[in-house]
N, C-alpha and C positions, 0 to 999 in steps of 0.2 A: 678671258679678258686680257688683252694688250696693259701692258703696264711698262713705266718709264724705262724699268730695267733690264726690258726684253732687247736683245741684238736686234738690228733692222733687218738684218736677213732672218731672223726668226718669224720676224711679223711675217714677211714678202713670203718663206716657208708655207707657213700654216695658216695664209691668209691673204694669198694672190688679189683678192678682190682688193687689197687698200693699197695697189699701186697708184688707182686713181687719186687716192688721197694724197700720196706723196707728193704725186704729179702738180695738183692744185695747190699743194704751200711751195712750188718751185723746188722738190727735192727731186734730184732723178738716184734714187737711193738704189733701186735694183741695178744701175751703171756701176755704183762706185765700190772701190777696189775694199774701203772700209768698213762697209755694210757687214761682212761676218763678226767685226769686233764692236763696232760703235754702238753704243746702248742709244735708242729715242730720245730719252730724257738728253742728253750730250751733243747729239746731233741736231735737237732742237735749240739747244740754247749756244751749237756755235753761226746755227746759221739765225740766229735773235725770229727766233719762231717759238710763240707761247706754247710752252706742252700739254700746259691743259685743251686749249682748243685742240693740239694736234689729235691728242689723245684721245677726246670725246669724239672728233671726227672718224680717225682709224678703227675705234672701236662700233664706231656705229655702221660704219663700212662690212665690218665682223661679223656683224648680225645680234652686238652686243647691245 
């Protein structure tokens, strides 16, 4: 399961399929130079993107 605390290049990692998702809340997260450090939950609240929604969406992407 994705959870808020996981890096964003963890998710893109182990979990290529939720680039799409990224893509659709306007994040191009696999571009950027931050993605090894920035946990989701941070990334979503500096770009004012609910995390829950993101969350439910990435994870359903997951196959979760």
């Amino acid at each position: 399961m994705i959870t808020r605390d996981m890096t964003i290049a963890e998710i893109l990692a182990r979990f290529p399929q939720t680039i799409a998702v990224f893509r659709e809340f306007g994040l191009s997260c696999q571009e950027c130079q931050i993605a090894d450090f920035e946990e989701v939950g941070h990334g979503a609240g500096v770009h004012n993107i609910d995390v829950d929604v993101l969350l439910r969406e990435l994870n359903r992407a997951a196959g979760f």
